[in-house]
C-alpha positions in Angstrom: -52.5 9.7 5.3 -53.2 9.9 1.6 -51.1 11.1 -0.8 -52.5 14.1 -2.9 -51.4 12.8 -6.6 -53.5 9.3 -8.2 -50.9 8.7 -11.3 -51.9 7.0 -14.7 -48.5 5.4 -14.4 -45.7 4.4 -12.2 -42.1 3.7 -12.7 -40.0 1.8 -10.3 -36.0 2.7 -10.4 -33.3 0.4 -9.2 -32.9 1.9 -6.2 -33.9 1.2 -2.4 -36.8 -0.8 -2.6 -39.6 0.8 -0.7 -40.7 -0.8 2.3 -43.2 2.4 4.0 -46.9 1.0 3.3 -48.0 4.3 1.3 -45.1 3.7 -2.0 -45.9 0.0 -1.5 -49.7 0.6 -2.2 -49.2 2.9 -5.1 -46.8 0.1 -6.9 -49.5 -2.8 -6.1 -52.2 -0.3 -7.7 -50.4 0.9 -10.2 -52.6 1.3 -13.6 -49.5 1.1 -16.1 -46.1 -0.4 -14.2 -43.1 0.4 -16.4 -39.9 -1.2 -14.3 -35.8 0.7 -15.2 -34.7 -3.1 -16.1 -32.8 -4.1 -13.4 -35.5 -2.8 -11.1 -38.0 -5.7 -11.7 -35.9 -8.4 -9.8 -37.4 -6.6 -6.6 -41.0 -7.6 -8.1 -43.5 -9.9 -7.0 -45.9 -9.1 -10.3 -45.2 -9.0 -13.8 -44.8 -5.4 -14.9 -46.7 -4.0 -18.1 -43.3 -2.7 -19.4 -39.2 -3.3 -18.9 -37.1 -0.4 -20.2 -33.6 0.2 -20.1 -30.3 -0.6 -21.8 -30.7 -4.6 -20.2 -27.5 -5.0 -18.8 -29.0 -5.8 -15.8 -31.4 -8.6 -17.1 -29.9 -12.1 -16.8 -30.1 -14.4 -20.1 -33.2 -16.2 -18.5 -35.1 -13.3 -17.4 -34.6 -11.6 -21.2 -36.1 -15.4 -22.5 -39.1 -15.2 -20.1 -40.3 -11.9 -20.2 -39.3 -11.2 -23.9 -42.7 -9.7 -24.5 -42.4 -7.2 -22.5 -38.6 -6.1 -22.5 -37.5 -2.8 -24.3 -34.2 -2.4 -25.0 -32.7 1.4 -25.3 -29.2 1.1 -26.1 -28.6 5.1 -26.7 -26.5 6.4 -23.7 -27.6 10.1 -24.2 -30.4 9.5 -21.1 -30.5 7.2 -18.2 -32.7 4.5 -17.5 -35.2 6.3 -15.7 -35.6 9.0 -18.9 -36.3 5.8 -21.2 -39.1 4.8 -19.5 -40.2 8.2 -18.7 -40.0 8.8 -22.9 -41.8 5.4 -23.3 -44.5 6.1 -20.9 -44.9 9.2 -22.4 -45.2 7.2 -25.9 -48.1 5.7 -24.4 -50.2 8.6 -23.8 -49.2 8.8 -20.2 -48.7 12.4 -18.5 -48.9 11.7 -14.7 -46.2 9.7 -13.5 -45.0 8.9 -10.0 -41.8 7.2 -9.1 -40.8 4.5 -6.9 -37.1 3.6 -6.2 -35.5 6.7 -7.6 -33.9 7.3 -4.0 -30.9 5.4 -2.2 -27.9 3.6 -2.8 -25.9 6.1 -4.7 -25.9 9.8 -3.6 -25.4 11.0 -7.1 -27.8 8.8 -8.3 -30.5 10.1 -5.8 -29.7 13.9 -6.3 -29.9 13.0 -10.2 -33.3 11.6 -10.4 -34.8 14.4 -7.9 -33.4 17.1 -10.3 -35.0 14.8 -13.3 -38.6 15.6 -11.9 -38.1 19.5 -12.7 -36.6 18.5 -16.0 -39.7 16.3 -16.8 -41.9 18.9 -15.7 -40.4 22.0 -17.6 -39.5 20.1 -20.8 -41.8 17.4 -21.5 -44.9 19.4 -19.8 -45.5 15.8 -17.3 -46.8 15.8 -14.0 -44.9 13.7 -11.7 -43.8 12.8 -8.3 -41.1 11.1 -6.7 -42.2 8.9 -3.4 -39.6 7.7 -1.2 -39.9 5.7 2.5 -40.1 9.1 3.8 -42.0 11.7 1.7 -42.5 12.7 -2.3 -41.7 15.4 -4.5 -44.0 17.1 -6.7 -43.1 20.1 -8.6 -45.3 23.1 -8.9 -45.5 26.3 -11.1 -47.6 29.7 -9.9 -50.1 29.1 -7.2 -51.0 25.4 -6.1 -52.9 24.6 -2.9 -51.1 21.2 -1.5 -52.8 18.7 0.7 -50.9 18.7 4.4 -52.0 17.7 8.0 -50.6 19.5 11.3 -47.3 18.7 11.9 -46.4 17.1 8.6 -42.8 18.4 7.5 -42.4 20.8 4.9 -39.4 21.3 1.9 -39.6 24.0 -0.4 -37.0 23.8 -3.3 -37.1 27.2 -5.4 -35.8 26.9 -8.6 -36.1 29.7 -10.7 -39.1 32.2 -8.6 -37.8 35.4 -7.9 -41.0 35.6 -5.7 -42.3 32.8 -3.5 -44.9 33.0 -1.0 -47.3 31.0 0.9 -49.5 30.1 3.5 -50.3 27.7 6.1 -46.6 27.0 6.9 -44.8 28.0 10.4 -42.4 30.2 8.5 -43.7 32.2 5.2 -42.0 30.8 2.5 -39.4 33.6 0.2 -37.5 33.0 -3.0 -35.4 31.1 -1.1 -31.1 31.3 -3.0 -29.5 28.5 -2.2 -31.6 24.7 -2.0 -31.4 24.2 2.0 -33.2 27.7 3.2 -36.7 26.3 2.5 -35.8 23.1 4.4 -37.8 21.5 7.2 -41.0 24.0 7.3 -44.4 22.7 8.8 -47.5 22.5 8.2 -49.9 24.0 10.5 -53.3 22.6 9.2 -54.5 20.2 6.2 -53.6 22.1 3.6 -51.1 25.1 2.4 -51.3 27.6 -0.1 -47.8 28.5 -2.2 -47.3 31.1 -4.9 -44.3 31.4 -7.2 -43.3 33.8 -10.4 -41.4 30.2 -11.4 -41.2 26.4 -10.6 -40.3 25.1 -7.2 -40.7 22.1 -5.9 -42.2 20.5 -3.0 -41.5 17.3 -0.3 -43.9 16.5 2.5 -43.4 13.6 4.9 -45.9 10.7 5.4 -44.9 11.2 9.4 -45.3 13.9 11.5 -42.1 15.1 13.3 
């Protein structure tokens, strides 16, 4: 399958590496690669940009790649903000994200609720691709790419009315995160319509 989202730029976190060939071929066609620093010693190319706070850049690696190292030292965001604000210096506005999953749990539920944050605040259109699936975040009506059997979340985070089509069970405004978990698509592609944001994960695999 092919994912539904071509981004001008692509951040890799320092989290699990992905090894699924659809995250792989967005980071080796990435336009603009901005690597969270300690990110980059996963890398087999240079990136176009390290960002981050460098503690987790060896004296050797700072000497080498000098050029293209930006330090942040404020602690007010994380790693994965600073490059998202320095992407955004760039002129970029559609950003997917590689590595933002695994390792720490925190860490993981922190950078999926960063995508509605980056959506709502700084008005960016992003997605977060793990080995299994991406996020992408949605506001109103949106018509989403899907095949027959592909796996379903629906996240509502502030609709007081959701619906959709195209799904095995209609999607409501769901209350609590889990009810709109593990829908399914019945065709390639489904229809959703929210008063609010709520955000969406679809598998690469089938069930």
């Amino acid at each position: 399958m092919k994912i539904d989202f071509q981004p001008d730029a692509v951040i890799l976190a320092n989290g699990q590496f992905p090894t699924h060939s659809i995250p792989l071929s967005v980071l080796e066609q990435a336009h603009y690669l901005c690597c969270c620093d300690g990110a980059v010693n996963n890398l087999r190319r240079k990136p176009d940009a390290i960002v981050g706070d460098g503690d987790s850049l060896a004296p050797d690696f700072k000497q080498n790649y000098g050029d293209i190292i930006h330090i942040i030292d404020e602690q007010e965001y994380n790693d994965l903000t600073k490059a998202t604000l320095f992407c955004m210096q760039k002129g970029f506005k559609k950003i997917a994200y590689i590595g933002a999953t695994g390792k720490r749990e925190d860490h993981t539920m922190g950078n999926i609720s960063l995508m509605v944050y980056y959506t709502r605040e700084l008005r960016l259109d992003v997605s977060l691709l793990s080995d299994h699936g991406y996020f992408t975040v949605h506001k109103g009506y949106c018509e989403l790419q899907t095949f027959e059997g592909q796996q379903v979340s629906i996240f509502n985070i502030n609709c007081s009315e959701l619906s959709g089509e195209g799904l095995k069970w209609e999607p409501y405004a769901y209350q609590s995160l889990w009810q709109g978990t593990l829908n399914e698509a019945l065709s390639a592609t489904i229809r959703l319509h929210g008063d609010g944001y709520f955000m969406v994960f679809r598998t690469f695999d089938a069930k």
